[in-house]
C-alpha positions in Angstrom: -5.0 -16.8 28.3 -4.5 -18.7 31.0 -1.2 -19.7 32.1 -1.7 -23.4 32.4 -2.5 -23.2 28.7 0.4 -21.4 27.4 2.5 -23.7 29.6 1.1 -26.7 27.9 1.2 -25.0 23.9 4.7 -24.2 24.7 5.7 -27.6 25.5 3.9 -29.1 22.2 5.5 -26.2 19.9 8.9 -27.2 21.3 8.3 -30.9 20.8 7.7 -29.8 17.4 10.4 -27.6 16.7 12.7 -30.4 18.0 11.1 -32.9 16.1 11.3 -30.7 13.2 15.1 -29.9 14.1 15.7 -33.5 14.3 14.5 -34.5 10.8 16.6 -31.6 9.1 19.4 -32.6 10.7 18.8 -36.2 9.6 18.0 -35.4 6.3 21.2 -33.4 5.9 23.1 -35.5 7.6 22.3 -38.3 4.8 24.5 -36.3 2.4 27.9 -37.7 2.9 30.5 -36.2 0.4 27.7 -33.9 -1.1 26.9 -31.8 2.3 29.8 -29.1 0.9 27.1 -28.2 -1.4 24.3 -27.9 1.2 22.7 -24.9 3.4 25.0 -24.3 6.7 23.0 -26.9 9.2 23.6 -24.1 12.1 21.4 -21.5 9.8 19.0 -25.0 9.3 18.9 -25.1 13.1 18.4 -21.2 13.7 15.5 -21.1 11.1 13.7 -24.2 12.4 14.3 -23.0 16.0 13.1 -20.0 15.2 9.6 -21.2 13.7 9.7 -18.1 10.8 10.1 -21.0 7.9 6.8 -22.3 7.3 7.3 -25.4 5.2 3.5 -25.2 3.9 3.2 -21.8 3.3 6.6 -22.0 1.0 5.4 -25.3 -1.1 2.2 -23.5 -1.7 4.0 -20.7 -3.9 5.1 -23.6 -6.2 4.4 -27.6 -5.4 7.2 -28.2 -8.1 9.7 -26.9 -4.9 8.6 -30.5 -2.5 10.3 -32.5 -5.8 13.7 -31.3 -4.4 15.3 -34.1 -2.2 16.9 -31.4 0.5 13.5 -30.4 2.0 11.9 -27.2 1.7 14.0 -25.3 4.3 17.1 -26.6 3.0 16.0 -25.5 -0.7 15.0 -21.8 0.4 18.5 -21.4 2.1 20.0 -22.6 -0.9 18.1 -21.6 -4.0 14.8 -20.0 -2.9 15.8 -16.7 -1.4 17.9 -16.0 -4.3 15.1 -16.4 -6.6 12.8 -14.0 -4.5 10.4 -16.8 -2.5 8.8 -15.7 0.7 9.8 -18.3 3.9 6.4 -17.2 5.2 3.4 -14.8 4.6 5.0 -11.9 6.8 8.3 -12.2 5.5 9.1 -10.9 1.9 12.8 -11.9 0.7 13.1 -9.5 -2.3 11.5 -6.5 0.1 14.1 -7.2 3.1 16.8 -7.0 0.6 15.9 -4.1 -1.2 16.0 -2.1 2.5 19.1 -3.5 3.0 21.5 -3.5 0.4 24.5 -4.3 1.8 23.0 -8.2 2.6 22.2 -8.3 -0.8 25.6 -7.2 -1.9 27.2 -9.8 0.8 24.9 -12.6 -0.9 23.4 -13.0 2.6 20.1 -15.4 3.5 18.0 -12.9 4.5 15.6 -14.8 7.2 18.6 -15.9 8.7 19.9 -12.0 8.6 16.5 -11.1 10.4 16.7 -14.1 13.0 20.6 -13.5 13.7 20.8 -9.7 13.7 17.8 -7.5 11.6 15.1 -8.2 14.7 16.9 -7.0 17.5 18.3 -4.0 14.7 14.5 -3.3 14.4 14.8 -4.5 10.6 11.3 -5.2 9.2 11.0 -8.3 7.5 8.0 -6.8 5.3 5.8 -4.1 5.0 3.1 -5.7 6.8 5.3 -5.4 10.0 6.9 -3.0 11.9 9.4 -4.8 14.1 10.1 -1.9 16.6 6.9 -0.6 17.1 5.8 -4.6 18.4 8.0 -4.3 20.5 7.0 -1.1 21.7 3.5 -1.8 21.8 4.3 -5.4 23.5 6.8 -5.0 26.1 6.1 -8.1 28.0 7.2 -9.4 24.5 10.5 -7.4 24.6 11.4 -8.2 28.1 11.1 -11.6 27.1 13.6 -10.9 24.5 11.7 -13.3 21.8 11.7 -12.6 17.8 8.8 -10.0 17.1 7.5 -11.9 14.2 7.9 -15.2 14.9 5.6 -14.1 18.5 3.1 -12.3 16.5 2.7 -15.9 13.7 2.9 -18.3 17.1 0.5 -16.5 19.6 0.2 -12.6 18.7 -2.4 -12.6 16.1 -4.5 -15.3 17.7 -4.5 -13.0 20.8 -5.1 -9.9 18.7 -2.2 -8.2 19.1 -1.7 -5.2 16.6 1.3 -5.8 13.9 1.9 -2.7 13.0 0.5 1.3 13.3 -1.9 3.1 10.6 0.5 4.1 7.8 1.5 7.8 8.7 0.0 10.9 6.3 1.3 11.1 2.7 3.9 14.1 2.7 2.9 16.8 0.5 4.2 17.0 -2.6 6.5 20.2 -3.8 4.8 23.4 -5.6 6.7 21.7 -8.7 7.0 18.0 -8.3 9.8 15.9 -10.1 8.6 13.3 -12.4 10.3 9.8 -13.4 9.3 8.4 -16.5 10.1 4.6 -16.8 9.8 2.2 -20.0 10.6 -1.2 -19.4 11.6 -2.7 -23.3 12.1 -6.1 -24.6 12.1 -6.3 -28.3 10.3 -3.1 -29.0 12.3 -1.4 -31.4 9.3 -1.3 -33.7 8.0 1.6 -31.7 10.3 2.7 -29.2 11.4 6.0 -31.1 7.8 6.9 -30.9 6.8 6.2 -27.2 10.0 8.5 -26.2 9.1 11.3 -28.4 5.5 11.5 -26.6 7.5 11.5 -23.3 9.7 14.4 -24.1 6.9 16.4 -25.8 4.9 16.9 -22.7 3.9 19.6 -21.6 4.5 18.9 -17.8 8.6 18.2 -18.9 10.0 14.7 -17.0 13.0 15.3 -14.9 14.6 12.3 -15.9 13.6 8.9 -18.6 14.5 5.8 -17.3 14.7 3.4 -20.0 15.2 -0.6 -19.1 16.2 -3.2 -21.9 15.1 -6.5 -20.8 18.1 -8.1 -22.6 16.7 -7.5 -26.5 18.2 -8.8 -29.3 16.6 -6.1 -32.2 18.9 -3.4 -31.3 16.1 -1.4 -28.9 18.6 0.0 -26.6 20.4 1.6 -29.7 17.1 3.4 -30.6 17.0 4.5 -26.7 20.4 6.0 -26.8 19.1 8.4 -29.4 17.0 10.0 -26.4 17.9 12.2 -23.7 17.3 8.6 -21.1 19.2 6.8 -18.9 19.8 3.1 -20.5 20.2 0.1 -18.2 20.5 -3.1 -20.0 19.4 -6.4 -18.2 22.5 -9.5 -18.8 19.5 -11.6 -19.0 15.8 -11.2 -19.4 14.2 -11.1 -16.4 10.7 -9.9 -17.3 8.5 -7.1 -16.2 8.8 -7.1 -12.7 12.2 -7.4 -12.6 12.9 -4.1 -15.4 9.8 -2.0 -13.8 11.7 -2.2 -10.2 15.4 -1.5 -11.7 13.6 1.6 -13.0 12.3 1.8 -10.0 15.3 1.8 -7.7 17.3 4.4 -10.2 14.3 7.0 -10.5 14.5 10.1 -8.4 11.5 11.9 -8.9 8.6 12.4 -6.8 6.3 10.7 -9.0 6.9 7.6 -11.1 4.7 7.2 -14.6 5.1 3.9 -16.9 5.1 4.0 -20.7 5.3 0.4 -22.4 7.9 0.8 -25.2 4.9 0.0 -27.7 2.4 2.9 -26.2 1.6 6.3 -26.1 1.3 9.3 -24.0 -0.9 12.5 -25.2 1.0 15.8 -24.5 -1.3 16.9 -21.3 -0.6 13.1 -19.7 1.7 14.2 -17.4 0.8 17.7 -16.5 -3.1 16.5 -15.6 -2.0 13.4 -13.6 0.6 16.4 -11.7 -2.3 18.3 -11.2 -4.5 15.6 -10.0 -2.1 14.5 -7.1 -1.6 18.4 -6.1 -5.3 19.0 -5.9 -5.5 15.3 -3.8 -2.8 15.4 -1.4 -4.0 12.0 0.3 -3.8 9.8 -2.5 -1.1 7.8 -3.2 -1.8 7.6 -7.1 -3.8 8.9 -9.8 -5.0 7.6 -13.1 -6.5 8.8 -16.2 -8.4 7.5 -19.0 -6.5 5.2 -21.9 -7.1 4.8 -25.5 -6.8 1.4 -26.5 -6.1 1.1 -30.2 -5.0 -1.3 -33.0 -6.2 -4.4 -33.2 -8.6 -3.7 -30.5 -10.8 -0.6 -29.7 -11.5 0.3 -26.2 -11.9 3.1 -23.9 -10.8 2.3 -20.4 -11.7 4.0 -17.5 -10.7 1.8 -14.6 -12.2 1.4 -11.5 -11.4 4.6 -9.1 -14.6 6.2 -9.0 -14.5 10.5 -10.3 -14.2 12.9 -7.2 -12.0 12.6 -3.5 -9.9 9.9 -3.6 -11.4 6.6 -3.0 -10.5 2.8 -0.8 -10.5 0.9 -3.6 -9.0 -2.5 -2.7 -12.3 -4.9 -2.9 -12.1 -3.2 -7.0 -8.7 -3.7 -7.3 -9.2 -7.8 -5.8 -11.8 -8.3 -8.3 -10.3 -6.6 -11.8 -7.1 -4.7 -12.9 -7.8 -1.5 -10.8 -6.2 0.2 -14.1 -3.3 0.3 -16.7 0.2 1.3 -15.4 0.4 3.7 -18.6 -2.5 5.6 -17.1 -1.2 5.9 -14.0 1.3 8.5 -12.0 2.1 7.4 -8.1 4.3 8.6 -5.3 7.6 6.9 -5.7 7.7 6.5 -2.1 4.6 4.4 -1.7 6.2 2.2 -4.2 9.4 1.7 -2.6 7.0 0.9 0.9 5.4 -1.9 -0.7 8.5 -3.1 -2.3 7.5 -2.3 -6.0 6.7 -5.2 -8.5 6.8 -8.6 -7.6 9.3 -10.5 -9.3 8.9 -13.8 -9.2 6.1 -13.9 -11.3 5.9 -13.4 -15.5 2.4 -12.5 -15.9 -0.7 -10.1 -13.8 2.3 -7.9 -12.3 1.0 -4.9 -12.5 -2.6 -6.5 -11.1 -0.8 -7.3 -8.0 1.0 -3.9 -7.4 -2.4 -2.4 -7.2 -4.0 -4.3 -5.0 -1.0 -4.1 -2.5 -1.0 -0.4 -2.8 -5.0 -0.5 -2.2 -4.5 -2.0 1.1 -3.2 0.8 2.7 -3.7 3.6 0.7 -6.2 6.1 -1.4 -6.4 6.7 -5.4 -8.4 9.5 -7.3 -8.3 9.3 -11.3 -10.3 11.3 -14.4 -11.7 10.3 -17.1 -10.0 11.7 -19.6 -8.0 10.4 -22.0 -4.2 11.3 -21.8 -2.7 8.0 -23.0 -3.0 5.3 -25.8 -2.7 1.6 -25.6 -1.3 -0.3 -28.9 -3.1 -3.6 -29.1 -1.0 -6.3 -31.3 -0.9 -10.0 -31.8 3.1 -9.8 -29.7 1.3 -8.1 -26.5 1.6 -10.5 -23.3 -1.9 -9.2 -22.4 -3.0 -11.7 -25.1 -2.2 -14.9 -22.8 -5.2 -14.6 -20.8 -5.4 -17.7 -19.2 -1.7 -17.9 -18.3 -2.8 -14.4 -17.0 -5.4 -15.3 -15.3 -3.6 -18.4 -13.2 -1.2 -15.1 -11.6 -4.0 -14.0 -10.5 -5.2 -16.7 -8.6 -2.1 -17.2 -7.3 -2.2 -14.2 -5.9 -5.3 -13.4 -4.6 -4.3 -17.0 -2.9 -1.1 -15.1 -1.3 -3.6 -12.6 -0.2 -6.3 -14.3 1.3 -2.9 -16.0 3.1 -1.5 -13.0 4.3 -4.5 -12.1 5.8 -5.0 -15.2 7.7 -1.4 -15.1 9.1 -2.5 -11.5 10.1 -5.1 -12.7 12.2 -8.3 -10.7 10.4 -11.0 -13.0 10.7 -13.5 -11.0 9.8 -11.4 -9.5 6.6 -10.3 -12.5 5.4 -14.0 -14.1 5.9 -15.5 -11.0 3.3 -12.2 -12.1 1.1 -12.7 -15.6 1.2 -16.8 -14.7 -0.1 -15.3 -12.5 -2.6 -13.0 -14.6 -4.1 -15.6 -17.3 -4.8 -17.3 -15.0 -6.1 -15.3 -13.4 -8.8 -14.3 -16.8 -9.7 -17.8 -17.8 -10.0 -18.3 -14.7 -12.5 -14.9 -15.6 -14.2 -15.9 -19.2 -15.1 -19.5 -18.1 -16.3 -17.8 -15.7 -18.4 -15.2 -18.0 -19.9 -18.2 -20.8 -20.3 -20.3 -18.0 -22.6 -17.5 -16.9 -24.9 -16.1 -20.9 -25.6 -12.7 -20.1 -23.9 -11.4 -23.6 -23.4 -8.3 -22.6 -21.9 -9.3 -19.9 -19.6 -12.2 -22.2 -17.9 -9.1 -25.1 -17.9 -7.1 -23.0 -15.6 -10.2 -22.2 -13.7 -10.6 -25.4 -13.2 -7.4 -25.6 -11.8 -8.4 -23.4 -9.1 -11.7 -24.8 -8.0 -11.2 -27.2 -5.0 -9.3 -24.0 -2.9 -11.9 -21.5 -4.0 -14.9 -24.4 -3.1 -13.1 -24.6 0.1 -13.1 -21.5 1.0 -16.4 -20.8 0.3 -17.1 -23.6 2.9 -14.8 -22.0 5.0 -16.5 -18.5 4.5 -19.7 -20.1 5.8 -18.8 -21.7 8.8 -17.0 -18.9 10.0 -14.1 -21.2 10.0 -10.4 -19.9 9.9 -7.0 -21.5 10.1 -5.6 -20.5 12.8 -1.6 -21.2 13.8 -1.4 -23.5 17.5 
């Protein structure tokens, strides 16, 4: 690029930030008597300055967020990083506090953290990038002494510049690898007693049974004290994401599996999924087949196809990859990716997968080893609220993609998305589900746009 050019964007991005600096300080200023109650106006400054809050980006995760009078910025400081939201598409807030605790425990912003302290520490800000090794690989970028990140969103990607290195080899796994067995509960003292017996006669033993009461009121954490399990009761309920990562972050094992406090697993579930992941020492996760029983009857399979492990992420974009019950993955590849999102209620475990996907290899068997109770109190049942999670994130991933600066990735995703939703509405049209084509509605002006995007070979790109 030549250097007339730059000169002239960095003169327009800094009339921008200053604009932008001036109308959060005006708009805080405007507070009078209130401002005690308001973000600190040097973070304000330090995170406009910066240009790592990007107002758009953060109203798209939920419009009901522009309704506050304090401005976006001003709300993430003050409410939004608490509650998990992402300041931009590189940048996860839950993720940066989970790899450093102590913030967390100091009730700490954490983009101002990174912009203050964690870049020049080498902190990543998410699992997408790799702070030091930017630098490394940019060191006209490191002389300069700027922000990794915000480089990389401003002029990196456009330029092509790499965000981060191939994810290293998976370490292999011990002759007899430790197993964590987690069961998030809420209200599931009905079966409870009978999901932990078919953990603790397995014939692969668990090294440990994490059990996580999302706050119930039926006495299910009473039931889970009758079993050999660690019990960690939520103050408030918090939902799935939430109790599947507290499980998460107290597990030990080399391998985490998931039982829902309603389902089952056959005695040989844990010992083939071990066996699997031995014999496969690339993939990150295994799954087997599930029994789906009660009020419904269904064998599911997933999507992994049989023999090495497989790229599955363009499966795991269009459909549930698989069930969590089925599955048994490396607890470390979870803790990479930052484990469950938890800002969302509904398509969790949707999401997980296709994160994992990204980066990383699954094998699976089709044999049955668990069983999934189907009942009129499942959450599964709320398709369309369902379905509108996963359109917001496949939305977050398209995104994420464009901020990363693959055109030609997020051209395919754009092609894909239109069509799955295509398939989705024709689907929903045929069996009468009002609700279900409503919220695909709701979704149809961004998937027709990016369908029109798709085919002009047109992508935002960041000036």
């Amino acid at each position: 690029m030549s250097t007339t050019r730059r000169t002239r964007r960095d003169l327009l991005t800094a009339k921008a930030l200053s604009s932008n600096l001036r109308a959060a300080c005006r708009r805080l200023a405007g507070f009078g008597q209130h401002a005690a109650s308001l973000p600190d106006s040097n973070d304000v400054e330090i995170c406009v300055r910066s240009g790592l809050f990007d107002e758009a980006w953060y109203l798209k995760g939920d419009p009901k967020r522009a309704d506050t009078i304090i401005g976006a910025l001003a709300h993430y400081l003050q409410y939004g990083a608490r509650l998990g939201f992402d300041p931009n598409p590189l940048f996860h807030t839950g993720w940066y506090l989970q790899q450093n605790p102590e913030l967390a425990q100091a009730g700490g912003n954490p983009l101002v953290h990174y912009i203050r302290t964690g870049a020049r520490e080498g902190r990543d800000p998410s699992p997408l990038f790799d702070s030091n090794w930017y630098m490394e690989r940019n060191p006209d970028v490191a002389a300069a002494g700027a922000n990794p990140l915000a480089h990389y969103l401003r002029w990196g990607a456009a330029e092509g510049r790499v965000r981060r290195p191939r994810p290293p080899p998976l370490q292999a796994l011990p002759r007899s690898p430790k197993v964590s067995a987690i069961v998030p509960c809420w209200n599931g003292v009905r079966w409870l007693a009978e999901a932990l017996k078919s953990i603790t006669a397995q014939t692969y033993p668990v090294d440990e049974i994490i059990v996580v009461d999302d706050a119930s009121t039926d006495g299910s954490g009473q039931i889970a004290r009758q079993f050999p399990a660690l019990v960690i009761r939520n103050d408030t309920n918090r939902g799935e994401g939430y109790s599947r990562n507290v499980g998460l972050r107290h597990a030990s094992g080399d391998l985490v599996a998931w039982l829902d406090a309603d389902d089952l697993w056959l005695h040989h579930h844990v010992g083939t999924l071990v066996g699997l992941l031995q014999s496969h020492p690339a993939a990150a996760g295994a799954f087997a087949a599930v029994q789906r029983f009660g009020r419904r009857a269904e064998l599911i399979r997933g999507y992994v196809p049989l023999g090495e492990p497989s790229h599955v992420y363009w499966q795991a974009l269009t459909d549930w990859l698989h069930t969590t019950i089925g599955s048994m993955t490396r607890r470390s590849v979870l803790l990479d990716v930052g484990g469950f999102d938890e800002t969302e209620r509904y398509s969790v475990d949707y999401d997980l997968w296709v994160r994992l996907a990204r980066s990383h290899l699954f094998v699976c068997t089709h044999e049955v080893t668990s069983m999934w109770r189907w009942h009129e109190a499942q959450q599964s049942a709320q398709w369309a609220e369902q379905l509108r999670a996963l359109y917001r994130f496949r939305r977050r991933y398209l995104e994420q993609e464009v901020a990363i600066g693959d055109v030609a990735f997020a051209r395919a995703m754009r092609r894909r998305l239109a069509e799955i939703w295509h398939q989705d509405h024709m689907e929903a049209e045929a069996k009468g589900q009002r609700l279900v084509v409503r919220a695909l509605d709701e979704v149809k002006p961004w998937i027709s746009g990016n369908l029109a995007d798709a085919e002009c070979g047109f992508i935002h790109c960041r000036e």
